[in-house]
C-alpha positions as a printed Julia matrix, in Angstrom:
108×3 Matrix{Float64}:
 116.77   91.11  101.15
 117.93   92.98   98.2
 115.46   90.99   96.0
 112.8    92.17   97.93
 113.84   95.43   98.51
 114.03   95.63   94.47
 110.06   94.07   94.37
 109.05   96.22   96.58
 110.63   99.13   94.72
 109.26   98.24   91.73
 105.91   98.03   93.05
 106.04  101.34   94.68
 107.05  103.01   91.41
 104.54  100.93   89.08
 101.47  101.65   90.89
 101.37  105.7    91.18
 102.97  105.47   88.22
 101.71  103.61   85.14
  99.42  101.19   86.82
  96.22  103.09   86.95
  97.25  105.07   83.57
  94.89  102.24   81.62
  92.07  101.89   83.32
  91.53  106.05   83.77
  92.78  107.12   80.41
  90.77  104.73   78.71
  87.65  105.55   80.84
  87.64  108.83   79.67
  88.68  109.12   75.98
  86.16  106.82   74.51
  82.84  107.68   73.6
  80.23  105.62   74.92
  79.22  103.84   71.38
  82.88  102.05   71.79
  83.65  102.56   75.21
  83.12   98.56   75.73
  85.31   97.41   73.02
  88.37   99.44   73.14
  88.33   99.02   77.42
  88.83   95.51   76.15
  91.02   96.27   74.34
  93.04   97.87   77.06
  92.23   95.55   79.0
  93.94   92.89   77.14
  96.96   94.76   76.18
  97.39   95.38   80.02
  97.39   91.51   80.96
  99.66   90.94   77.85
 102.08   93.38   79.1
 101.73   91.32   82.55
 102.09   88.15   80.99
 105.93   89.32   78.97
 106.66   90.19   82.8
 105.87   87.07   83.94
 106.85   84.88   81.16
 110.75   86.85   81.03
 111.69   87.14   84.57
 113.09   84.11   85.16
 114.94   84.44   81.69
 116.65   87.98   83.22
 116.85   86.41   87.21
 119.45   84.27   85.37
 121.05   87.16   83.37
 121.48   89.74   85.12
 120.82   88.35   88.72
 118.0    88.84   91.58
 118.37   92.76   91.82
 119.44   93.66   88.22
 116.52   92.26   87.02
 114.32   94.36   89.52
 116.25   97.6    89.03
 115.71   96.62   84.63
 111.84   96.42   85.21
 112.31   99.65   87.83
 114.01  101.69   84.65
 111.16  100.3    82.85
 108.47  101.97   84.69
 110.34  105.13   85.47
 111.16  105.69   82.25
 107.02  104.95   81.44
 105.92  107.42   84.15
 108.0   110.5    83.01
 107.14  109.96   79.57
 103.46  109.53   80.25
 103.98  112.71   82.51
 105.43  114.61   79.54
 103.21  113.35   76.46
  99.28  112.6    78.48
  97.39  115.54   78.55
  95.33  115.8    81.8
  91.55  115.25   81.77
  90.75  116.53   85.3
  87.51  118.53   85.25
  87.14  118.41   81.03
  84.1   116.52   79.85
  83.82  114.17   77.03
  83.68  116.98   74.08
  86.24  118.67   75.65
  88.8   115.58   75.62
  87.91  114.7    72.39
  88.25  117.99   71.64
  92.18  118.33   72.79
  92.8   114.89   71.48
  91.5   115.39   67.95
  93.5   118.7    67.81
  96.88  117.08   69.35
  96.46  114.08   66.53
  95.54  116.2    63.56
């Protein structure tokens, strides 16, 4: 039960959290001349970062047991979520220009 309890708390923290951050950051910041290529892009890095997941869990299930494993990957993604609270600008309401705009001065 605790296994699942960990899943499911994973799952609840990943997906308000840093599961839609790809897909709606990326749908925003690109212009359209590249759009294609670097959603892709994210695209792939996003099923990479799935595949690590995938390919290391049993590797941690057998060091550090059913729920330390789920509580590691639960760090993971809290940790993820405050920082992309703290460092992601919002977007809401700003068009294209205006993003680029607010990105190119937060780079430069």
């Amino acid at each position: 039960y605790l296994v699942l309890l960990g899943m499911l708390l994973y799952l609840a923290a990943f997906s308000p959290g840093l599961g839609p951050v790809p897909w709606t950051v990326n749908a925003e910041i690109y212009p359209m001349s590249v759009r294609g290529v670097c959603m892709g892009i994210a695209a792939t890095s996003n099923w990479v970062a799935n595949a690590v997941v995938a390919s290391t869990f049993l590797t941690m299930f057998r060091l550090v047991g059913g729920s330390g494993v789920f509580w590691l990957y639960g760090m993971v993604a809290v940790v993820g979520m405050v920082w992309v609270g703290a460092v992601l600008p919002e977007t809401r309401g700003l068009t294209l220009e205006e993003i680029q705009a607010m990105l190119s001065n937060s780079v430069g």
